[in-house]
C-alpha positions as CSV (number, residue, x, y, z in Angstrom):
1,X,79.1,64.7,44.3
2,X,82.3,65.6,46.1
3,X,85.3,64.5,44.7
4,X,88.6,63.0,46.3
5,X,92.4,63.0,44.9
6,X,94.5,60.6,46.5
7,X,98.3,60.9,45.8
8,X,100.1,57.9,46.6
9,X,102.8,55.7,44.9
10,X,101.5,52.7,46.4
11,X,99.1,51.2,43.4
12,X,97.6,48.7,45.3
13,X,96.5,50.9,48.3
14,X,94.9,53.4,46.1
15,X,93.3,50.5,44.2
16,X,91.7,49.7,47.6
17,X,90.7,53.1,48.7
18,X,89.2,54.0,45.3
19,X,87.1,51.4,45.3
20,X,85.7,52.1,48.9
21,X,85.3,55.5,48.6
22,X,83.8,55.1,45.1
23,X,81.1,52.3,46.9
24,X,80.3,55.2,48.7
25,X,79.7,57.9,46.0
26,X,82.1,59.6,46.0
27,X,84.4,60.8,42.5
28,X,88.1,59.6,43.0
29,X,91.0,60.7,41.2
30,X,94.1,59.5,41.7
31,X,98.0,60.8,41.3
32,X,101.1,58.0,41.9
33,X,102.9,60.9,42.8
34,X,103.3,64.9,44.0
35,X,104.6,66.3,40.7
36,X,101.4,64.3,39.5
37,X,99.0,65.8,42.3
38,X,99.8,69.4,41.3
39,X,98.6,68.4,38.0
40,X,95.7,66.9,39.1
41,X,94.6,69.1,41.8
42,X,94.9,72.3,39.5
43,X,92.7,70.2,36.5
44,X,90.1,68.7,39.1
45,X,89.8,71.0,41.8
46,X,89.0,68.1,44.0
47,X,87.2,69.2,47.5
48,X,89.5,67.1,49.8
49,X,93.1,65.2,49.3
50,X,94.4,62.5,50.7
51,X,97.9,62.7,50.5
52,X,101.3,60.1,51.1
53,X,104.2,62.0,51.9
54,X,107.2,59.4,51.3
55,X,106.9,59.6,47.3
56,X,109.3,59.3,44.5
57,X,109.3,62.4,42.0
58,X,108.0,64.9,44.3
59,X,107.8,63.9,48.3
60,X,105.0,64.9,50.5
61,X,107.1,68.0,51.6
62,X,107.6,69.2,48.1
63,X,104.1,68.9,47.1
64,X,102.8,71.3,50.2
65,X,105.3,73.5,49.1
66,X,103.8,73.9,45.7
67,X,100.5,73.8,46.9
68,X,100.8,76.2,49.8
69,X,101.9,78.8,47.4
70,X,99.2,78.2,44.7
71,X,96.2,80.5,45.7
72,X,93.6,78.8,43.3
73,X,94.3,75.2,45.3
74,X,96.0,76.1,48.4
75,X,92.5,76.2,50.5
76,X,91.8,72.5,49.4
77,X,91.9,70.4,52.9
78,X,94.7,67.8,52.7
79,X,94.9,64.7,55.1
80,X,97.7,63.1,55.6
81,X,97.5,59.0,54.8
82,X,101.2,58.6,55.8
83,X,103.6,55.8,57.8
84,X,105.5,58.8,57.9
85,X,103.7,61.3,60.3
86,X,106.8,61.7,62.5
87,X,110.5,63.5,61.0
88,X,113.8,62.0,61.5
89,X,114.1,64.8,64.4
90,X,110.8,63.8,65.7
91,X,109.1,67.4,64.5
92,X,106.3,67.2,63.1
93,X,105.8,66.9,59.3
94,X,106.7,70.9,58.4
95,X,102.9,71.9,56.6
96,X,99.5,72.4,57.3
97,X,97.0,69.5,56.9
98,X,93.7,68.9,58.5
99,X,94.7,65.7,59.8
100,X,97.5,63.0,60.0
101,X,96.9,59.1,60.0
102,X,99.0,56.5,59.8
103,X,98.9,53.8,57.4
104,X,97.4,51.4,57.0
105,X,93.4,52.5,58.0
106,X,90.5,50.2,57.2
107,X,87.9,50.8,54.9
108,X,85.2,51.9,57.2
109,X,87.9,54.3,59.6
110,X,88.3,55.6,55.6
111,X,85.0,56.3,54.9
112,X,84.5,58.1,58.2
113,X,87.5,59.9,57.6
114,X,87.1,61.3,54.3
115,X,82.9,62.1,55.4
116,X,84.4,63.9,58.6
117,X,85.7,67.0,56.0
118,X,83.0,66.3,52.9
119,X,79.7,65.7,54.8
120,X,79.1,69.5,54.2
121,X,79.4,69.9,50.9
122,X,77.0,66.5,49.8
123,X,74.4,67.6,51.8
């Protein structure tokens, strides 16, 4: 069973997804923040992340930072579940993830989403 870490601050979206992708079998763990992520990427090892990058504590940005220097998580693929795809200067957001998409996504452009990068390791 693959297992997911979303890292969001906003409790009821991640109630939502949670439950979808849960429905669906997979293992969800969840961080309201980056600082929070790092913790729970490095204890979980998940095999994909869904990440927000407008967060209090520790940002989006700050997070990839972190994470992009950790060897033992930094080959975990991270999507981007974001409003925030875009900078102020219109650059794109300054780290490597497999994907960006803009909030809000329904449950079944989820689900498609998340077996796009995990289909390979359930089977």
């Amino acid at each position: 069973m693959s297992k997911i870490l979303i890292v969001d601050d906003d409790a009821d979206l991640v109630a939502v997804e949670k439950a979808v992708l849960e429905r669906e079998g997979y293992k969800v763990v969840t961080a309201g923040n980056g600082k929070e992520g790092l913790v729970q990427t490095r204890k979980e090892k998940p095999d994909l992340i869904i990440l927000d990058i407008v967060m209090p504590v520790m940002d989006g940005y700050l997070f990839a930072n972190e994470f992009n220097n950790d060897k033992t998580i930094s080959k975990i693929p991270v999507v981007a579940l974001t409003s925030y795809v875009e900078s102020p200067l219109d650059q794109p957001v300054p780290f490597d993830v497999v994907e960006y998409v803009s909030k809000p996504i329904k449950p079944k452009d989820l689900v498609l989403l998340v077996n796009k990068y995990l289909k390979k390791i359930d089977k």
